[in-house]
C-alpha positions as CSV (number, residue, x, y, z in Angstrom):
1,X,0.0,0.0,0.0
2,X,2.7,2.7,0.9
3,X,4.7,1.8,-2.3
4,X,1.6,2.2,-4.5
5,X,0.9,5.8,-2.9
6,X,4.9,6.8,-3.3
7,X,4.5,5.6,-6.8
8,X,1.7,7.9,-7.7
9,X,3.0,10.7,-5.6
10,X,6.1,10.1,-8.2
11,X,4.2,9.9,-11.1
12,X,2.5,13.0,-10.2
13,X,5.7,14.7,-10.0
14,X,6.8,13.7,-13.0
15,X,3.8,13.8,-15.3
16,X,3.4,17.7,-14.0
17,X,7.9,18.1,-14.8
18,X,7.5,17.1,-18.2
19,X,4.8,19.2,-19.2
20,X,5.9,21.8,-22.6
21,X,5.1,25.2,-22.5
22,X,3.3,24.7,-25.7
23,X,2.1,22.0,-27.7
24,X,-0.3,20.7,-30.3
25,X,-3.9,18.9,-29.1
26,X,-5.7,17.5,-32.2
27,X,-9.4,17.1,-31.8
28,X,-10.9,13.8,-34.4
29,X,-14.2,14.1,-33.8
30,X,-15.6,15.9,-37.2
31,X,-19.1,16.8,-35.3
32,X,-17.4,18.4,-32.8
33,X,-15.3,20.5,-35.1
34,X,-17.5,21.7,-37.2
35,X,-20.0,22.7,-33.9
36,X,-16.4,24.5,-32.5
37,X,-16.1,26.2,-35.9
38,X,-20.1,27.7,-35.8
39,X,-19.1,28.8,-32.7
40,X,-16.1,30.7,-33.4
41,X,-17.6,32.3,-36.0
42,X,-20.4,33.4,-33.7
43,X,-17.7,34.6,-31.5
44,X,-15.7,36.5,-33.9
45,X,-12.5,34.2,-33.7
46,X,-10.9,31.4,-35.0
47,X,-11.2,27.6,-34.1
48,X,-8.1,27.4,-32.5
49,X,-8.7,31.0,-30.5
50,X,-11.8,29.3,-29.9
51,X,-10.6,26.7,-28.8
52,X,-8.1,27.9,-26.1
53,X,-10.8,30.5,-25.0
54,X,-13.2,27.2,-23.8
55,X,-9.9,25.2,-22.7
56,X,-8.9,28.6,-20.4
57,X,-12.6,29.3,-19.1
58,X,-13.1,25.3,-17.9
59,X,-9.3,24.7,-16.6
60,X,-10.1,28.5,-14.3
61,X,-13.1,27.1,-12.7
62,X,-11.3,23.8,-11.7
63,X,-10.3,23.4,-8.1
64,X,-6.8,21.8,-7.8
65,X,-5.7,19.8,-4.9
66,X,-4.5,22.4,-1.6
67,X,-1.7,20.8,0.1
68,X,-3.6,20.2,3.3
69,X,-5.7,17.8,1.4
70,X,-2.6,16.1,-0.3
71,X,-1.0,16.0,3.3
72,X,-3.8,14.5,4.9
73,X,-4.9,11.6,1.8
74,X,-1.0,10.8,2.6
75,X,-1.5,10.4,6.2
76,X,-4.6,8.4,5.5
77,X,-2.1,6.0,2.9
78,X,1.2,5.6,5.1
79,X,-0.9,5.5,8.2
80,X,-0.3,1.6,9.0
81,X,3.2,2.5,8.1
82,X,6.0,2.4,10.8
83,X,7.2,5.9,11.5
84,X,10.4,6.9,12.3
85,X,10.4,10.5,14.6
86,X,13.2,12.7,12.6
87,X,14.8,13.4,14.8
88,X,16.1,9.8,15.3
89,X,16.9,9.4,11.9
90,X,19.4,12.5,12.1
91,X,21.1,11.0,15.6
92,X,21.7,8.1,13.9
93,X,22.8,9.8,11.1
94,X,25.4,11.8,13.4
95,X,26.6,8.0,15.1
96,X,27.5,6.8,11.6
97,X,29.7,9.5,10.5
């Protein structure tokens, strides 16, 4: 269980790392497109300024995870874990050097 939540902690991590700062999306779905197109026209814009306008109003209204949330679903995951107190970890530390 605790090597599961690690693993999609660092997946996370990574996924969010490797994103570009720009990049293509291709939409296949011809009914779609040609609805997107009406709409842009309606709007005075292209499809692809269309497009982003729809993609930026949905993605502001979505709530991300706040870190109190992330900190306590990882609580809830490693809380059968064994703990170590830090501050045993860095005496022991000290005692091997």
């Amino acid at each position: 269980m605790f090597g599961h939540a690690w693993s999609a902690i660092f997946a996370l991590i990574e996924i969010i790392g490797s994103i570009p700062m720009a990049g293509n999306l291709h939409v296949r779905d011809d009914d779609l497109i040609a609805k997107l197109k009406i709409r842009a026209a309606r709007h005075g814009r292209s499809a692809e300024a269309e497009h982003r306008e729809i993609l930026r109003q949905v993605l502001a209204s979505e709530v991300g995870p706040d870190f109190d949330g992330l900190a306590a679903e990882l609580r809830k995951l490693t809380a059968s874990c064994k703990q170590t107190p830090s501050e045993v970890l860095l005496r022991e530390g000290r005692d091997e050097r």
